[in-house]
C-alpha positions as CSV (number, residue, x, y, z in Angstrom):
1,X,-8.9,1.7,-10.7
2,X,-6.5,0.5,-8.2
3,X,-5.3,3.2,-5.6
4,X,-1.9,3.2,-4.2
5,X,-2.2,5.1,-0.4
6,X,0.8,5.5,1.8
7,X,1.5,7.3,4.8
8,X,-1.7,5.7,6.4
9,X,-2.2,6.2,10.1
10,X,-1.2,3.3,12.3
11,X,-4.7,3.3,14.3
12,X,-6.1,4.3,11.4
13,X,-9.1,1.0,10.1
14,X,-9.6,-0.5,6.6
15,X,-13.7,0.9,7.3
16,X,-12.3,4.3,7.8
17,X,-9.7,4.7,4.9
18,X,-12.9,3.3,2.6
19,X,-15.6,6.1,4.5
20,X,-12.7,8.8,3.2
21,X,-12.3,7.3,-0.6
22,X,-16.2,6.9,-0.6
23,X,-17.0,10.6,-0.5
24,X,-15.9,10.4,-4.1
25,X,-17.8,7.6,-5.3
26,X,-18.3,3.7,-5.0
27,X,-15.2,2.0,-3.3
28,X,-14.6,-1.9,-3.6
29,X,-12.3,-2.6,-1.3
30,X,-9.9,-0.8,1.0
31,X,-7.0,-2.8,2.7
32,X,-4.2,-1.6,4.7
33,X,-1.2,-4.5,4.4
34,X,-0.4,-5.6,7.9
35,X,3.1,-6.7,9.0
36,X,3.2,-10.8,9.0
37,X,4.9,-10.8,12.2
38,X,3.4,-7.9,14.3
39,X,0.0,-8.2,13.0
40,X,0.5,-4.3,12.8
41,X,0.1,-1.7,9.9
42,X,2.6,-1.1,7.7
43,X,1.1,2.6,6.8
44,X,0.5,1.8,3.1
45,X,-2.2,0.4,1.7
46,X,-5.0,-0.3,-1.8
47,X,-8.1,1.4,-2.2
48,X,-10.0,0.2,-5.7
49,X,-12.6,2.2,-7.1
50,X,-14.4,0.9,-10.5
51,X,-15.3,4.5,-11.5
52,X,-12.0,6.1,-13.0
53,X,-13.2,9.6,-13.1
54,X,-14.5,9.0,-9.6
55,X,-10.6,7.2,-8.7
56,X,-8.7,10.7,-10.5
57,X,-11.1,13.4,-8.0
58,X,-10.0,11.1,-4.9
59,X,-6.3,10.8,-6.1
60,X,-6.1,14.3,-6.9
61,X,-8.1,15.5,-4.0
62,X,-6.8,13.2,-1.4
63,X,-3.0,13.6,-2.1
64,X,-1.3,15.6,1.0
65,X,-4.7,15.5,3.0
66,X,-4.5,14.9,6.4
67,X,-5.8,12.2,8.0
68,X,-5.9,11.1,11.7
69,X,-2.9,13.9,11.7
70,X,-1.1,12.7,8.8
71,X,-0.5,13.6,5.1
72,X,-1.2,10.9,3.2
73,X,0.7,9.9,-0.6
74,X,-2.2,8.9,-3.0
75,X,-1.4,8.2,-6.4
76,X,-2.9,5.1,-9.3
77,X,-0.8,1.6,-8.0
78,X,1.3,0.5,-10.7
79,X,1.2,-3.1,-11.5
80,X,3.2,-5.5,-9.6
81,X,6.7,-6.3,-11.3
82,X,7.8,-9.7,-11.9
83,X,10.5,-10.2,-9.5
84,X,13.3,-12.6,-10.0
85,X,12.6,-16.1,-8.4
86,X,15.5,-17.3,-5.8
87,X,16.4,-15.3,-3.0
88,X,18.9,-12.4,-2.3
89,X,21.4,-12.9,0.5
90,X,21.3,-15.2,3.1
91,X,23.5,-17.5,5.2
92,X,26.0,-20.0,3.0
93,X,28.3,-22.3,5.0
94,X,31.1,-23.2,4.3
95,X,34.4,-20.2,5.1
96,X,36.5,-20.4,2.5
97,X,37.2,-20.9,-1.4
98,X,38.9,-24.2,-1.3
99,X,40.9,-24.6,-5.3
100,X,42.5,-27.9,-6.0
């Protein structure tokens, strides 16, 4: 099961978030996302466990715990929607609506 965790600790590692899930049972991965420019955490992050009674206990038990000093948000990630390909917004040149 894929584990959706937010509110993660900025000084908070990938080893330690995984330590916390693996009191529960066997953890695959844990990653925390990073910022692409700052290299820093965003505070939200994936835990996946293959055992889905083991992945319910640490959701259920882990949701408002605090860790490092903050309460995190646990709940099962929902799968990725398919976003809409182009881009929103932007810079267009050009001022004005020219009719002829």
């Amino acid at each position: 099961m894929n584990i959706y965790v937010a509110n993660i600790p900025w000084k908070a590692s990938e080893e330690q978030l995984k330590q916390l899930f693996a009191e529960y049972g066997e953890v695959s991965s844990a990653k925390i996302i990073m910022d692409k420019v700052t290299q820093r955490s965003r505070g939200f992050g994936f835990v996946e466990m293959p055992d889905d009674g083991a992945a319910q206990q640490a959701i259920s038990s882990l949701n408002g715990f605090s860790f490092q000093g903050k309460n995190l948000v646990v709940n099962e990630a929902r799968p990725r929607e398919d976003r809409p390909s182009g881009g929103g917004g932007g810079f267009r040149r050009g001022g004005f609506n020219r009719q002829q």
